[in-house]
N, C-alpha and C positions, 0 to 999 in steps of 0.2 A: 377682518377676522369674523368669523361666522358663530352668529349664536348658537345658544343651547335647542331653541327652538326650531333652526334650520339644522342643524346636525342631526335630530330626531328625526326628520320631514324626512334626510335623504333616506331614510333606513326602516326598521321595523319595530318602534318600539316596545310592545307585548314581546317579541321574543328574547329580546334584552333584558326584557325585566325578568323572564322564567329563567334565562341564562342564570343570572345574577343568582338569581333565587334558590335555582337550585346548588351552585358551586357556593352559596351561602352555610347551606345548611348539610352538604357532603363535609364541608372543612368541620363546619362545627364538632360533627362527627369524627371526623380525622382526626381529630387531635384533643376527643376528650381523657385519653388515659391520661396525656399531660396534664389536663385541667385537676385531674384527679389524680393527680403523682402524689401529693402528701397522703393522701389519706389510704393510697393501696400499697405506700411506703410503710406508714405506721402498723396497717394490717399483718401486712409479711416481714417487718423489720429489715429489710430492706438496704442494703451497702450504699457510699453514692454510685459507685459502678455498675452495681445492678438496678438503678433507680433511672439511671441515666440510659443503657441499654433497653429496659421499657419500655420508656418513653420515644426512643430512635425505631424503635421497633416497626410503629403504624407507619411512621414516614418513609422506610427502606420499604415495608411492602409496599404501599400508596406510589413508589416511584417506580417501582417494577411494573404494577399495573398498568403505569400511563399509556404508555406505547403501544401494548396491545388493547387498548380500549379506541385509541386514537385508530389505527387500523381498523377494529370492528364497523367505526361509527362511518369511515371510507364505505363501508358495503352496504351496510344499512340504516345510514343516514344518522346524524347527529341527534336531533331528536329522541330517535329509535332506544340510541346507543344510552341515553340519558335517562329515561324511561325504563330501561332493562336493570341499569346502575341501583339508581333509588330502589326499584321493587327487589332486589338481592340485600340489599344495605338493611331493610327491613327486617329481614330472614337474620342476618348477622346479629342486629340487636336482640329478639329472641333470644340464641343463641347465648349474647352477655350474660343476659338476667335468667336464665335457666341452669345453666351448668356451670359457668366461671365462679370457683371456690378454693384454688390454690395459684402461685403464681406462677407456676406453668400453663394453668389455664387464659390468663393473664397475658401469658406472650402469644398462645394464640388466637386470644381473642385480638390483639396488635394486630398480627395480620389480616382480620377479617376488616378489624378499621380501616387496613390497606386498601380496600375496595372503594369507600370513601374518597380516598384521596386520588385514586386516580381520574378525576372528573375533570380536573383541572383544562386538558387542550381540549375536550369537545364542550366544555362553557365556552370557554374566551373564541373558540373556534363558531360556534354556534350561534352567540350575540352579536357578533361583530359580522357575521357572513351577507345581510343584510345593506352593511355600510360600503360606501366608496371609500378609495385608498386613501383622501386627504382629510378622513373621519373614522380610521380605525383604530387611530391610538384612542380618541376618547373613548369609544366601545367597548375596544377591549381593556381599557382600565374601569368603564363601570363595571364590563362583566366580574374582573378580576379583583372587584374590589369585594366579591363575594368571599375574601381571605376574610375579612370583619366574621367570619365564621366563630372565628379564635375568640371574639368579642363574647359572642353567647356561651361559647364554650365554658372559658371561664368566668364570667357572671352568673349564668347559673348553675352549669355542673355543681361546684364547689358546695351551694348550701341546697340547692336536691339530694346531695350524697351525705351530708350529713342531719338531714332531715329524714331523713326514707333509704339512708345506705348504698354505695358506689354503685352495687352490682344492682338497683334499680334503677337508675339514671339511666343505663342502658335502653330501660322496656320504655321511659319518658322519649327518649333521644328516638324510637324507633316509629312511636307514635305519631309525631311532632312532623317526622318524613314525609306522612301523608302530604300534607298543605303545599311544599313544593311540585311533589306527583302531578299531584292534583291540576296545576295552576301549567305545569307541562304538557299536558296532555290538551287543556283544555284553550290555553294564549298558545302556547310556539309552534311556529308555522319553519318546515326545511327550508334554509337559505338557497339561494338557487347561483352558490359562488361555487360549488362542487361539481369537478370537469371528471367524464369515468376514465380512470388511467390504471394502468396497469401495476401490480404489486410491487415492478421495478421500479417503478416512476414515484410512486408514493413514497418508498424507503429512501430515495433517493438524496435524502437532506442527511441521512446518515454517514453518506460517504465525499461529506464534502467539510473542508476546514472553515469554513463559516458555521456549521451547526455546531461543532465543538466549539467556536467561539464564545459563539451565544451560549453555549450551555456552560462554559467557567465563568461566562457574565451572571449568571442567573443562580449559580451554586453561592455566589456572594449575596444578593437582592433576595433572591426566594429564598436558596438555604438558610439565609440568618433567618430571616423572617421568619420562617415555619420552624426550624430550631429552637430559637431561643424564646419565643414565644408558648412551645411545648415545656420549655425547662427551666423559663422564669417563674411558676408557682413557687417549683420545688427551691429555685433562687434565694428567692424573697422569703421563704418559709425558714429555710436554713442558714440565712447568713444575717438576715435582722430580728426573727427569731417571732414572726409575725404568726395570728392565727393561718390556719387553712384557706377561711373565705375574704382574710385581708389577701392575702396570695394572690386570690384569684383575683381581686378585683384591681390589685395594682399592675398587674400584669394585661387587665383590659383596658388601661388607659395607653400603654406602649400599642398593643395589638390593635385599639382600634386608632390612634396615629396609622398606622403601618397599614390599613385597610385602606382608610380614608383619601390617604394622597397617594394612593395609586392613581386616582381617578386625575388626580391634579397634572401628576406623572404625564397619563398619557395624555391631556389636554396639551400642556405646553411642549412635549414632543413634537404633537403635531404641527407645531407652531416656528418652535423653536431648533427640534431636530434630535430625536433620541439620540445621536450619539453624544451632544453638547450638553443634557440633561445630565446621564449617565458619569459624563466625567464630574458634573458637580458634585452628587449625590455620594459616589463611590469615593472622593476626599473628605466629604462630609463623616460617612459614615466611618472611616481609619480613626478621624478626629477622635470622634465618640468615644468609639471602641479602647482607643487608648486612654481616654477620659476615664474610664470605667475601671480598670486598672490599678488608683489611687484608692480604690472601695471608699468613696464618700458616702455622706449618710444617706438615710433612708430616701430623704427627699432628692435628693440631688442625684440621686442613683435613677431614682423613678422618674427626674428629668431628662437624664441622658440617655435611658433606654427610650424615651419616646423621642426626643429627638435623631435615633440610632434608627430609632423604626422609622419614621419619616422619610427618612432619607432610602431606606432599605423599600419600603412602600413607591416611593419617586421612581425608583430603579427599577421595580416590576413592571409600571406602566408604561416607563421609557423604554426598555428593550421589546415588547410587545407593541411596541408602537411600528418597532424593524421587523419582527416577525414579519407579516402579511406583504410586506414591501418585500423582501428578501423571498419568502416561499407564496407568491398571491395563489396556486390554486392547492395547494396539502398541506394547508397554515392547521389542520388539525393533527395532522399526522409530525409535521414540524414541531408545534407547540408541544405535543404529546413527549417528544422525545428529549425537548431543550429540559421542559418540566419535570419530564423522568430524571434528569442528570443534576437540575438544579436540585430536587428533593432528596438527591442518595447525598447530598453534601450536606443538608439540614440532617439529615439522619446521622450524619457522624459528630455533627456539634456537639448535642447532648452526651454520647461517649467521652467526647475530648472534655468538655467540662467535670463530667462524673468522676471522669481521670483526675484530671487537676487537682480538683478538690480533695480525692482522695492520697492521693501521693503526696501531694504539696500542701495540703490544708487552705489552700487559696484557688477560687477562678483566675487568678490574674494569669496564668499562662496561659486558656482557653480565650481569653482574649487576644493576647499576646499576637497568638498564631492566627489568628481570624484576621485580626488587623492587617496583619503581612503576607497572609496571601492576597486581600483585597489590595494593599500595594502591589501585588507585581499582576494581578487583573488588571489594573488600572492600566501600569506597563506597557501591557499590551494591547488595551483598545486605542492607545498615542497609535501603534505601530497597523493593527488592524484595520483603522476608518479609512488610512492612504489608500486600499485596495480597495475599500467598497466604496467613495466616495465618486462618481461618476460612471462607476459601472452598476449599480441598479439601486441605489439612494443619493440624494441632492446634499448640499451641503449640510456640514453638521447633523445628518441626516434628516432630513428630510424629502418629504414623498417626491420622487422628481415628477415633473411638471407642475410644483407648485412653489419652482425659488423663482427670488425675483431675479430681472435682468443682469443684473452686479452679480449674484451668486450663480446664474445660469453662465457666468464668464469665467467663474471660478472653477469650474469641469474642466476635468483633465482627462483625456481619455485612458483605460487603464489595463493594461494586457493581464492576463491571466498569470 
């Protein structure tokens, strides 16, 4: 098993760490109207349905941009593409703290946070491009553990906006941008894993039932994650009846669980086999979810949303561990597109919950459903790994030409 130190040696780590840095500090951004859903609730008095639509708002644009940024960054280099992101992202938060003062302005200040979020496949693309294949899950689980975004978001949003008011957090948030810029421009160096192929070739994971896979693997792992971590302030604030910056802060112990073992995620994928990881995780996570259900108290709720995040966090770095193995040369344009599909499914959490709550007086249906579709996910990666097992990942997934003898006997050749 190869340390931490020789996993760095194969690769580059300054651009890992700007990777990181920068999909740190886009999530931050991405999702601080959530971090601030109580307080631009209380502003506009606010329905759960319209609280909850808000809040889905950054994330359906964020998901829409993926793809075409992930394109962009094919022509003019991931770097490039990261560097153009931040310096727009800046512009946007002007924008907040100048003119948003009703809640229409509000939803389209949502979409300009969309910009933000689509950073997602040229990080993990970007940090990891550097690495060899039997060192890309840990890669791109540090890079992607830049979701701990969520972490700052609501630790500080929360008492910036109520110290100095929502709609300055924005000109704070925009500030702040620099440092990543900065540290981009000046550590990361273009990976040299990017082959020039042509427009067909690049889209090309669109038109195959492996990307759809991955991508209802990821609407459960990412979508919970980036969801419910948007809509647990407003959770926590309305059902335990807690202040604003308690909200937030209970909601950064789930989010930063859910960062943190991404990186966990993708170490033992590599090890073990994203798809064996994935089946753990994804049982894990139904558990919870129905756990949650019984609305236990404060504390025990706040246990099993982090334990829900852990497992939801395992699950990013596991399936990302397949990405680069499955697409090795348009793992940004791939990623871009699993991300784009996994985020339109966090984008509809927050609705189904707003829903919930407001028709039924209870989340426990928004669970309910969440739960059950992560059962028949499951379902189907039983039935999924029989085709990808031997035709371009190792047992249990893992990177082929790195199972041992006994698992290299275990291949079965596999027809299309």
């Amino acid at each position: 098993m190869a340390s931490f130190k020789t996993v760095m040696k194969s690769g580059h780590p300054p651009t890992l760490f700007a990777a990181f840095l920068y999909f740190d500090f886009c999530f931050a951004i991405w999702v601080l109207n959530g971090a601030m859903g109580p307080f631009i609730t209380e502003t506009f008095k606010l329905t759960p349905a319209q609280t909850g639509f808000m809040i889905s708002l950054p994330i359906l644009a964020g998901a829409l941009m993926r793809f075409p940024l992930g394109i962009l960054a094919q022509y003019i280099g991931r770097k490039n593409a990261a560097i153009t992101e931040m310096s727009v992202i800046m512009l946007a938060m002007a924008y907040g703290y100048l003119f948003v003062s009703s809640y229409n302005d509000v939803l389209a200040m949502g979409v300009l946070l969309g910009i933000a979020g689509a950073s997602f496949g040229v990080a993990l693309s970007l940090g990891s491009g550097w690495f060899p294949p039997e060192h890309k899950g840990l890669a791109m689980g540090i890079a992607g553990a830049g979701n701990s975004g969520t972490v700052l978001a609501v630790l500080f949003a929360p008492p910036l906006a109520q110290a100095y008011g929502w709609q300055t957090t924005y000109a704070f948030a925009g500030i702040v941008m620099l440092l990543p810029l900065a540290i981009m421009i000046v550590l990361a160096k273009e990976p040299p894993d990017c082959e020039h192929q042509s427009f067909k070739e690049h889209v090309s994971c669109l038109f195959t039932k492996d990307g759809w896979a991955f991508s209802l693997i990821y609407v459960i792992t990412f979508g919970g994650f980036i969801g419910l971590s948007n809509f647990l302030p407003t959770f926590f604030y309305e059902q335990f009846a807690v202040t604003k910056v308690e909200a937030g802060r209970l909601t950064m112990l789930a989010a930063f669980m859910g960062s943190g073992i991404r990186i966990v995620g993708g170490y033992f994928a590599d090890r073990m086999g994203g798809i064996a990881v994935l089946s753990v995780v994804l049982l894990a996570a139904i558990a919870t979810l129905l756990s949650l259900t019984a609305t236990p108290s404060l504390a025990l709720t706040t246990i099993l949303f982090m334990l829900c995040f852990a497992a939801l966090g395992a699950g990013n770095g596991a399936l990302f561990q397949l990405v680069p193995l499955r697409w090795p040369n348009n793992t940004a344009v791939a990623g871009s597109m699993i991300g784009e599909i996994g985020a339109l499914g966090g984008a509809i959490l927050p609705n189904v919950m707003g829903l919930s709550k407001q028709y039924t007086g209870s989340f426990s249906i928004g669970f309910i459903g969440y739960a059950a579709f992560t059962a028949v996910v499951l379902g189907c990666l039983a039935l999924w790994q029989r085709k990808w097992v031997g035709s371009w990942v190792g047992p249990r997934g893992k990177a082929l030409g790195t199972a041992t003898e006994a698992e290299q006997n275990q291949l079965q050749p596999v027809t299309a």
